[in-house]
KOLKEZA-316062 format. One record per residue (C-alpha): x negated, y negated, z negated; residue number from 1. Coordinates in nm, 2 decimals, decimal comma. Layout:
N
{node {X; Y; Z}; NUM}
...
! end
This chain:
207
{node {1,28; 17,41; 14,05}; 1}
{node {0,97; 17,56; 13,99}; 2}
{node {0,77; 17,18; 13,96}; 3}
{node {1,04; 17,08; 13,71}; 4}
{node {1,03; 17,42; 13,47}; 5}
{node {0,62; 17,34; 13,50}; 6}
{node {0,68; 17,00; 13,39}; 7}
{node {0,92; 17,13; 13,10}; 8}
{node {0,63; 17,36; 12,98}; 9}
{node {0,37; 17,08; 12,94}; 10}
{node {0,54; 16,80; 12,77}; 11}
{node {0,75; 17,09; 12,55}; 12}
{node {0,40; 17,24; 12,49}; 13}
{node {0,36; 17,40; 12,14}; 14}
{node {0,09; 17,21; 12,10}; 15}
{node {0,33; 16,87; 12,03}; 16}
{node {0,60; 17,01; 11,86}; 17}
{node {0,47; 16,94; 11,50}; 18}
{node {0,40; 16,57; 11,63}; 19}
{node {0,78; 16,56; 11,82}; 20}
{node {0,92; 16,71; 11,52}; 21}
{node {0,79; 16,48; 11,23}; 22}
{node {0,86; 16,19; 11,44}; 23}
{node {1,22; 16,31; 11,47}; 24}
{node {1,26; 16,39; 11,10}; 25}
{node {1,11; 16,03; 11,02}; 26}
{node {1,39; 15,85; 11,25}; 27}
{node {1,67; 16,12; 11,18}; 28}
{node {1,63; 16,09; 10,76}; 29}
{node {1,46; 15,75; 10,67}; 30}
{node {1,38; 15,84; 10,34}; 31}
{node {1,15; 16,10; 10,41}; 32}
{node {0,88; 15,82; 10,51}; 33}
{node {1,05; 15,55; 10,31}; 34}
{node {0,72; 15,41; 10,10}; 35}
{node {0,50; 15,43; 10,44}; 36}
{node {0,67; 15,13; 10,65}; 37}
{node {0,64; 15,18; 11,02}; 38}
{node {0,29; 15,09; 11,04}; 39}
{node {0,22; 15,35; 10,82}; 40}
{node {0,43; 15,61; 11,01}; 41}
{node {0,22; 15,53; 11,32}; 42}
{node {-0,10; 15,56; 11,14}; 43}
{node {0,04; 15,92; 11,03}; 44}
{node {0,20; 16,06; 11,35}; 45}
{node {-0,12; 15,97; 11,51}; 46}
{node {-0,36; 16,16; 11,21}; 47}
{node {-0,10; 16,47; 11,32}; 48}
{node {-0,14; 16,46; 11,68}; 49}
{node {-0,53; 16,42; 11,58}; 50}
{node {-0,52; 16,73; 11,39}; 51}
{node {-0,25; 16,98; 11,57}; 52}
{node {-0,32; 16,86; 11,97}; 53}
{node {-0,65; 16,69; 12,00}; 54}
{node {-0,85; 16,95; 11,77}; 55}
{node {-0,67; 17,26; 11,90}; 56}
{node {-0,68; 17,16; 12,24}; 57}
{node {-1,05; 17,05; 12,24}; 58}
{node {-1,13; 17,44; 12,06}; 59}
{node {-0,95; 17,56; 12,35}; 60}
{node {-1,10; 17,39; 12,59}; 61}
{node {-1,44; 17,50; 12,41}; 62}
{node {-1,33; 17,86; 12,46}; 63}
{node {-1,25; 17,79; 12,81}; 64}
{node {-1,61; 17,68; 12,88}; 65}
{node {-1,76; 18,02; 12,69}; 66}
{node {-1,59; 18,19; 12,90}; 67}
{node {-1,39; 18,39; 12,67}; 68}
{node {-1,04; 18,24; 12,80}; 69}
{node {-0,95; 18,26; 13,21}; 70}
{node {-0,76; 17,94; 13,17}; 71}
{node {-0,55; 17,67; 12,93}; 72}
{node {-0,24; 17,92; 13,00}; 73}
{node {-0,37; 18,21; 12,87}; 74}
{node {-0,18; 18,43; 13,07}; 75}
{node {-0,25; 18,73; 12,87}; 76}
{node {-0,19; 18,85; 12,52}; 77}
{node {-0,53; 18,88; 12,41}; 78}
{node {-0,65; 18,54; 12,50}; 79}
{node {-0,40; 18,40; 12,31}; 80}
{node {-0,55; 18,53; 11,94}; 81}
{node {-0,85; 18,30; 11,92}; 82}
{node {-0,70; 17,98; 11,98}; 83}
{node {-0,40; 18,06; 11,75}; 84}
{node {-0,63; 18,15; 11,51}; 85}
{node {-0,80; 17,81; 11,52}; 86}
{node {-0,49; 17,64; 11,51}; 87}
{node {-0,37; 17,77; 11,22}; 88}
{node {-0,70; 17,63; 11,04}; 89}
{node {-0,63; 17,28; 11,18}; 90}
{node {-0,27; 17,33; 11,04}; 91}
{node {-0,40; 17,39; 10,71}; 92}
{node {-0,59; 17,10; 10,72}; 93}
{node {-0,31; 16,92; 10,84}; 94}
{node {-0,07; 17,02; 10,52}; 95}
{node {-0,41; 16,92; 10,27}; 96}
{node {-0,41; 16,58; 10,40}; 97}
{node {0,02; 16,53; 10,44}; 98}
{node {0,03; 16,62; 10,09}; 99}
{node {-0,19; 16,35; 9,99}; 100}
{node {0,05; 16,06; 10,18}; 101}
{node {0,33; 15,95; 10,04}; 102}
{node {0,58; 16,07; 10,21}; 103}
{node {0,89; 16,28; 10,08}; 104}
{node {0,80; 16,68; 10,02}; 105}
{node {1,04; 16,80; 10,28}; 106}
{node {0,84; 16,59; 10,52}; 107}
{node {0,54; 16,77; 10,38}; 108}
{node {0,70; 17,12; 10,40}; 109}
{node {0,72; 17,08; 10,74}; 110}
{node {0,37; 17,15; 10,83}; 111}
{node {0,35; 17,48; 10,62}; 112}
{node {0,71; 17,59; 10,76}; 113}
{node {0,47; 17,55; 11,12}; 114}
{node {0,21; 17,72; 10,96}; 115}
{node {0,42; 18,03; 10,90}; 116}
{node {0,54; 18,01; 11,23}; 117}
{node {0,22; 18,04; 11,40}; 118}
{node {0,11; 18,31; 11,13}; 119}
{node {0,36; 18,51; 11,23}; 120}
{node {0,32; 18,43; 11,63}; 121}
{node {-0,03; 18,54; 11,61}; 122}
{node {0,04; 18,83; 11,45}; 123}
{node {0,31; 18,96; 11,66}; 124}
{node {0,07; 18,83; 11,98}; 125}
{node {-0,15; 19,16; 11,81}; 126}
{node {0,12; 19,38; 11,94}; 127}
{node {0,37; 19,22; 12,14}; 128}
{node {0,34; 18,87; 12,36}; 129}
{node {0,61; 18,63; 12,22}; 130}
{node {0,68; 18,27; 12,36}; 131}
{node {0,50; 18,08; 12,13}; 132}
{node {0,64; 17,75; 12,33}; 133}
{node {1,04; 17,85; 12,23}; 134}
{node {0,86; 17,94; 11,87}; 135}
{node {0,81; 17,54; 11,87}; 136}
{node {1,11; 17,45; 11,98}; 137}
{node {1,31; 17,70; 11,74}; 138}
{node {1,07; 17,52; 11,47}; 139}
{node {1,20; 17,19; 11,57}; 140}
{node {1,58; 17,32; 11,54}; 141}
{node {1,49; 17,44; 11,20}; 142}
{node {1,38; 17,12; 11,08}; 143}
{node {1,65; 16,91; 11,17}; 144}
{node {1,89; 17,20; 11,07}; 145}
{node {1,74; 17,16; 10,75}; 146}
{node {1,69; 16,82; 10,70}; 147}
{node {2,06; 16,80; 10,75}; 148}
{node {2,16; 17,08; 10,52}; 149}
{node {1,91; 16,94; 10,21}; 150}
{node {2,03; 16,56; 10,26}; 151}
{node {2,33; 16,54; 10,46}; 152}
{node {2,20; 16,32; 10,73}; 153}
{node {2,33; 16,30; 11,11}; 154}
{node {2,17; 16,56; 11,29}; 155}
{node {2,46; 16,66; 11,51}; 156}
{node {2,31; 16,47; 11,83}; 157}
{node {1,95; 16,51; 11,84}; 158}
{node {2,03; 16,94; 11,71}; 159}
{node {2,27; 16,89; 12,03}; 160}
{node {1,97; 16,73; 12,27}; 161}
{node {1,74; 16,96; 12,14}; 162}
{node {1,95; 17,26; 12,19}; 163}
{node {2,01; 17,21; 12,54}; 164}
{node {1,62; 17,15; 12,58}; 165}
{node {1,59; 17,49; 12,39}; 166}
{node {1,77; 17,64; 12,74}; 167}
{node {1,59; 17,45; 12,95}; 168}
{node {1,29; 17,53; 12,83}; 169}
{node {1,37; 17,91; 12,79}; 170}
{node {1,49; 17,91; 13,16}; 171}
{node {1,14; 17,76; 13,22}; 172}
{node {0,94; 17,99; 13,06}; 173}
{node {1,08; 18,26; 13,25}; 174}
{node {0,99; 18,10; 13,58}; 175}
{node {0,66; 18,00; 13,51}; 176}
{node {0,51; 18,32; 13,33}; 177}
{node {0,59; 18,68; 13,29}; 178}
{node {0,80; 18,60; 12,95}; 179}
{node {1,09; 18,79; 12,96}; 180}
{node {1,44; 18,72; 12,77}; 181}
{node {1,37; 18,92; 12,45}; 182}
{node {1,07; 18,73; 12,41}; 183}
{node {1,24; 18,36; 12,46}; 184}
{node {1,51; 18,50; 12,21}; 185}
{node {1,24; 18,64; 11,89}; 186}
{node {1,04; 18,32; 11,97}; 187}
{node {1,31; 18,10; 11,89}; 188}
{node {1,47; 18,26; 11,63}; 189}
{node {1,07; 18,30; 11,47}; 190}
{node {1,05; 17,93; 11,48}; 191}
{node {1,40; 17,80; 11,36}; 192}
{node {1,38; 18,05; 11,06}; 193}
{node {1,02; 18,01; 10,94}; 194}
{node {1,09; 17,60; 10,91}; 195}
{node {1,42; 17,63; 10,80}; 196}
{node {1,36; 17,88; 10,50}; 197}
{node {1,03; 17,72; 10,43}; 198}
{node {1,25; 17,39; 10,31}; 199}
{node {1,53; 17,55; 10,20}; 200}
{node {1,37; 17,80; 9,99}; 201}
{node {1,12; 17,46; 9,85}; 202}
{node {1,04; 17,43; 9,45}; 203}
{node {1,31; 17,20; 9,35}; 204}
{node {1,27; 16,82; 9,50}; 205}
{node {1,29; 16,52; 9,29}; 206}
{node {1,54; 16,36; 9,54}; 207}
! end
């Protein structure tokens, strides 16, 4: 059991939610990439995973080496500022150069409804240590949630898959660190709001 939640908490790490998430919301509503064509798509998820995994992950691991992190879980509060700091610079970034694609601007607003998220994670993670992996997954939820509500598109099934990964997940994070409920709870709920308003609350789309 123990192996398996482990295994949960690496490939649902935070750090590939925004990648997961925009690859959903490309396959679930077409339109949002419609004038990239799948080559284009690629080209894209890959200049995400460039900026939101490889560049936060290699900071981290530069932190690691400094010696001012004990190790890639950052088991304790503290440790946890510096990276989400970092991150939310490379999700920055990440929005500047979406915006300049053409993809659909509730593909865009995705990024900044992450952004938010993680704003808010690191500020809480001042005070109080949230799960900032269910804060991804909640993120994902709101997305789709979303996605469905602005355009009406079939999100029934993957909301269903994703909200019995949400449990899983959850259930994980209480085995593998010192997370407890509340925190599971307030990280999901962080995540599915911030995306969720962030599109829903959007300047007025074109289409």
């Amino acid at each position: 059991m123990y192996s398996v939640a482990r295994f949960l908490s690496i490939v649902l790490h935070p750090l590939l939610m925004p990648t997961y998430t925009l690859w959903l919301a490309l396959h679930v509503d077409p339109r949002l990439g419609y004038f990239l064509g799948e080559q284009g798509m690629l080209v894209l998820l890959g200049m995400v995973a460039l900026m939101t995994v490889a560049f936060p992950l290699t900071s981290t691991l530069l932190l690691l080496r400094a010696g001012l992190i004990n190790s890639l879980e950052m088991p304790t509060r503290s440790e946890r500022i510096a990276p989400y700091a970092m991150s939310l610079l490379y999700y920055g970034m990440t929005w500047y150069l979406l915006s300049r694609t053409p993809l659909h601007p509730a593909a865009v607003l995705l990024v900044p409804g992450a952004l938010i998220a993680l704003l808010f994670t690191t500020l809480i993670t001042l005070r109080w240590k949230i799960s900032a992996h269910m804060v991804g997954m909640g993120g994902s939820l709101g997305a789709l949630a979303a996605l469905g509500y602005i355009h009406r598109c079939a999100v029934l099934e993957p909301m269903s898959v994703l909200i019995v990964l949400a449990g899983a997940l959850g259930t994980a994070r209480l085995l593998t660190s010192d997370h407890t409920p509340a925190q599971v709870y307030a990280g999901t709920a962080l995540g599915f709001v911030s995306v969720f308003a962030t599109l829903l609350l959007r300047p007025s789309l074109p289409f």
